[in-house]
N, C-alpha and C positions, 0 to 999 in steps of 0.2 A: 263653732265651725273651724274645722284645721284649714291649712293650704293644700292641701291634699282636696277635702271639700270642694274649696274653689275652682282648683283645676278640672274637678269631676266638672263639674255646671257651667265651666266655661265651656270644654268641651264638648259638654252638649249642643249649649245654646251655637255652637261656631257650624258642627257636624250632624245637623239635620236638613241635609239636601233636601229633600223628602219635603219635608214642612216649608221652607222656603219657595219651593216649584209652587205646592197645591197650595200655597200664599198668595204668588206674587202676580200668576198669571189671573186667576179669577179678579185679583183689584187691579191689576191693569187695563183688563178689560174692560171693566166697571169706570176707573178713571175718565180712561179715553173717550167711553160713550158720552159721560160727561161733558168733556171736555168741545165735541161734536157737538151734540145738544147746543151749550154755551155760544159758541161760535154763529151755528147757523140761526141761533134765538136772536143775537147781538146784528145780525143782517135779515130780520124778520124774514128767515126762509123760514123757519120750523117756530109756532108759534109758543111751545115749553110740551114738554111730556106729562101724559093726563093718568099713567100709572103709578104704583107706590115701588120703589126703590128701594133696595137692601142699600141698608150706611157704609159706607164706605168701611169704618170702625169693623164695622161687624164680619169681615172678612179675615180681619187680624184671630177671631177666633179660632180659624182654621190653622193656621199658626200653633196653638198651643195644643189644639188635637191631635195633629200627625203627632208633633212632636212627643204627647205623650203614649204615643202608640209605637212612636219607632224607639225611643229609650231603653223600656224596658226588654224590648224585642230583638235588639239590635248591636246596643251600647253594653250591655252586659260583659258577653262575652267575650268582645274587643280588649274593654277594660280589665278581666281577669286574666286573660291570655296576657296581657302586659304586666303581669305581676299586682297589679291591684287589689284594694283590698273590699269584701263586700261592705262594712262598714265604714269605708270611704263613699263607695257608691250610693249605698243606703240615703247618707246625710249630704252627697250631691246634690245626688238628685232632688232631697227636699228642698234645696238650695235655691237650683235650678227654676221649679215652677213658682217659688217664691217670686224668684226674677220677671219670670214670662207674662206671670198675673199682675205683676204691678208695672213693668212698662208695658204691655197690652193697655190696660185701664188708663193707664197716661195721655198713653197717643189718641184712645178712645175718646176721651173727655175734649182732650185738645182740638180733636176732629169736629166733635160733637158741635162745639160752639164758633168753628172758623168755617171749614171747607165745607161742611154739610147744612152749615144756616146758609152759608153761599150759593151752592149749586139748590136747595132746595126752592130757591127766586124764581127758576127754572124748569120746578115743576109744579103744572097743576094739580099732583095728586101727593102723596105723604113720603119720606124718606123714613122707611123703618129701621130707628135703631134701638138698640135693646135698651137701652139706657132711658129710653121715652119710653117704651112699650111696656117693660118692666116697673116703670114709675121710680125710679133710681135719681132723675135728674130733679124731680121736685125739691127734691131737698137741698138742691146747690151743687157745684162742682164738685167741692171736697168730700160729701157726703157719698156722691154719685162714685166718685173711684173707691171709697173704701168698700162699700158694698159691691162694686163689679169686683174688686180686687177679690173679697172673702169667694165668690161666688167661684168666678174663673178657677181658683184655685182646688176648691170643690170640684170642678168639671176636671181639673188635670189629673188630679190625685186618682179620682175615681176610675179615668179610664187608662190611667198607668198601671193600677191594679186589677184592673180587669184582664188589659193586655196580659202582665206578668202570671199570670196563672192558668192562661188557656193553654190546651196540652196536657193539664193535670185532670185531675176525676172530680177534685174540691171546682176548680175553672167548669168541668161541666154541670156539674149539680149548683154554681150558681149561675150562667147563661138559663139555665131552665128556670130558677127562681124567680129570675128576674122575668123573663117571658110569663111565667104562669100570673106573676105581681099585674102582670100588663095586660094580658087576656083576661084573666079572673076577676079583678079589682073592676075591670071598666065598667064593664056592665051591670054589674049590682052597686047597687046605691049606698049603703052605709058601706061599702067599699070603697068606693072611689070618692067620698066622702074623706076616707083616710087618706087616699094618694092625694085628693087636692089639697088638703090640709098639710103634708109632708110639701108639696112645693109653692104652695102661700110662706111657708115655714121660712125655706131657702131662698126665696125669689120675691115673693111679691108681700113680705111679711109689713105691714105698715110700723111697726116697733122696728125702728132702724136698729138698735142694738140687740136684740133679738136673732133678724138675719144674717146680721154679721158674725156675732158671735156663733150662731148654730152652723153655717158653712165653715166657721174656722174650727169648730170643736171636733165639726163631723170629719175635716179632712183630715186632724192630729190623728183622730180612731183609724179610719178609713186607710191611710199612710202609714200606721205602725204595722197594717198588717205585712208591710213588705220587709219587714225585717225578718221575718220567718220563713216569707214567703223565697228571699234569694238564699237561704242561709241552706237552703236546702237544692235552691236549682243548681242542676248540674252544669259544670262548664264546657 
């Protein structure tokens, strides 16, 4: 990684309004209700809430969504217009989600075992977070972020590439791909057979090195294709 690199991914991470908005207002909300709950449970007005709760954690995901939807859409161009170079951006940007998936899973974990075993006293019914849902935490904290890390990282790569290529004919003919994968696979059985087996693979794989290593293999594949893919967008 050069300084050039860096600066790509700093600026990223500083210059997504965007991501920060549809971040910070859904977990504040979510906070505060919390927060409510807590207070009036602490003066037996409200005796705890009997529905299951999106984690707090899990809101941070949205975070690295926008983000990787407004980068390749957004950040490009900016960056070329100021004399930049696509192989600066390239290896930023790899940079970049690097960053996002490994303090996402940070704070995730952090949450996991402070704020959300806290307010969870508070409900009678479950706080869904991926990291339980997923079976990610069985294995201990350390285990639970590198596997969220490989994953997250998967989920960035794939929808920055996605993004980067809608507008092209190759962007439509795989929007369709992927839609016929998702129509076609579901409802016949040794098909969807193959899609659950593709995400026990990445997600719920019980061989801990297995999952991590296949989301980190698949994101190096999945990510190189953006070297071709800007070498050719127009500025």
């Amino acid at each position: 990684m050069t300084n050039k690199s860096l600066t790509v991914a700093k600026t990223n991470i500083t210059n997504v309004k965007l991501a920060y908005m549809y971040t910070l207002i859904p977990l504040g909300i979510v906070t505060l209700q919390d927060i409510v709950y807590i207070i009036l449970y602490q003066f037996d007005i409200f005796p705890g809430a009997e529905s299951a709760n999106a984690a707090t954690g899990n809101y941070l995901y949205l975070f690295l969504i926008v983000s990787a939807i407004v980068i390749p859409s957004m950040h490009f161009h900016r960056f070329m217009n100021l004399g930049g170079k696509r192989k600066d951006f390239f290896m930023g940007n790899a940079l970049t989600y690097v960053i996002m998936a490994a303090v996402i899973s940070v704070i995730g974990v952090i949450l996991y075992f402070t704020y959300e075993k806290m307010v969870l006293t508070y409900y009678s019914g479950e706080t869904l977070n991926t990291l339980y849902v997923f079976g990610w935490i069985q294995h201990g904290a350390v285990i639970a972020f590198f596997q969220q890390f490989a994953f997250l990282l998967l989920l960035a790569v794939s929808i920055h590439t996605l993004t980067a290529i809608q507008g092209k004919w190759y962007g439509w003919v795989t929007d369709a791909v992927i839609v016929a994968v998702i129509s076609v696979f579901t409802p016949i059985a040794p098909l969807r057979s193959a899609l659950v087996w593709f995400f026990n693979l990445i997600i719920f794989n019980s061989n801990i090195l297995m999952q991590i290593g296949a989301c980190l293999v698949l994101s190096a594949v999945i990510y190189s294709l953006n070297q071709a893919i800007f070498a050719r967008k127009a500025i």
